[in-house]
C-alpha positions in Angstrom: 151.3 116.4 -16.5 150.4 113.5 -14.5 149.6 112.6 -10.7 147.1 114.1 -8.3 146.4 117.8 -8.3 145.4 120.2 -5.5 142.6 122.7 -6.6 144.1 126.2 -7.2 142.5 129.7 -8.0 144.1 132.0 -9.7 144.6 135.5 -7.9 144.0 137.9 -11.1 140.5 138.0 -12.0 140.8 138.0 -15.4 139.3 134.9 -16.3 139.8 132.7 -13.2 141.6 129.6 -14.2 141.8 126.8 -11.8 143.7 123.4 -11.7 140.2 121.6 -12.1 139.7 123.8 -15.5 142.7 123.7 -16.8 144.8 120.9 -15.3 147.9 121.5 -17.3 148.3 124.7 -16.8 151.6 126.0 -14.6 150.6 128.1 -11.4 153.7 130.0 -10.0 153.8 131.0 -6.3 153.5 134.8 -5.3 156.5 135.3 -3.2 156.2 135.5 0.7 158.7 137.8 0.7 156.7 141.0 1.6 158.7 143.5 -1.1 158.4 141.6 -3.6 155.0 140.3 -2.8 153.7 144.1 -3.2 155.6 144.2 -6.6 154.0 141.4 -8.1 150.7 142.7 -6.3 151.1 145.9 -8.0 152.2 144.2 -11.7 148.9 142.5 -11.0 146.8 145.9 -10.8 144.8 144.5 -7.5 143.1 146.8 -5.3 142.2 144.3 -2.8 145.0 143.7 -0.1 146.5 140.2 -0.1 147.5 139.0 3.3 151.3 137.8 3.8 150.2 134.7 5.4 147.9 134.2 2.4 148.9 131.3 -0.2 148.3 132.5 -3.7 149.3 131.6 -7.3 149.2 133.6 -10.9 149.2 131.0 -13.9 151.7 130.6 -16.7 149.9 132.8 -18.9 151.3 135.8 -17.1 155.1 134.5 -17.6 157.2 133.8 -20.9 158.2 131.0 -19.4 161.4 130.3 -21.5 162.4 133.3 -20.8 161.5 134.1 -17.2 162.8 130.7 -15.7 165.7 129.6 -14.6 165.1 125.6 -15.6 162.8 125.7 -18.1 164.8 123.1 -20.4 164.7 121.4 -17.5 161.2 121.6 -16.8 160.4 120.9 -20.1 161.8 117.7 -20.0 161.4 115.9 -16.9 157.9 117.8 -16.5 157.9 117.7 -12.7 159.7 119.8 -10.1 160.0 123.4 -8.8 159.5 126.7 -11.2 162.5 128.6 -10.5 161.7 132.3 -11.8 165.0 133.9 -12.5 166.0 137.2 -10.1 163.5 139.9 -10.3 161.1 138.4 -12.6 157.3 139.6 -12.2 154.4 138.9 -13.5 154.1 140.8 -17.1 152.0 139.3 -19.4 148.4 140.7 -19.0 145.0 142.3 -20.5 143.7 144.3 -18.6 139.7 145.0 -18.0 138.7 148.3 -19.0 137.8 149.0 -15.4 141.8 148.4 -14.1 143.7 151.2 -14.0 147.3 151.5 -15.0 150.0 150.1 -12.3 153.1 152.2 -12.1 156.0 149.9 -10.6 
């Protein structure tokens, strides 16, 4: 991907990628809207609260990206433009530290 990028962190805490360390990596958008905000939130297994007013973003590696969004040929082609997540997709790809408990959604 080319052109200027914003510095990112990623909200899991996994293994913290950013857009400075890994500057082709895909970071999607946690949704504003608040119910499905707590879903993904939950999916995630974080205990801390994340404000609604709070901009965050999970990275690709929690996605299957062919399968989770809507343009991903798209995407894949052009390169540039929005991730569009089809309906009700979530976070889903994740390992867990041994500390984490189990999310129930």
């Amino acid at each position: 991907m080319s052109g200027s990028y914003k510095y990112f962190v990623l909200y899991l805490n996994v293994l913290v990628p950013t857009t400075v360390a890994t500057p082709d990596e895909l970071f999607i958008h946690v949704p504003k809207d608040v119910k499905w905000r707590k879903l993904w939130i939950t999916a995630m297994r974080r205990a801390d609260p994340l404000s609604n007013k709070t901009t965050a973003f999970v990275c690709e590696d929690h996605f299957n990206l062919e399968q989770d969004m809507e343009n991903y040929v798209k995407f894949q082609i052009m390169k540039e433009g929005p991730i569009r997540l089809r309906p009700g997709v979530i976070p889903h790809k994740f390992i867990f530290q041994k500390s984490q408990t189990t999310a129930h959604i």
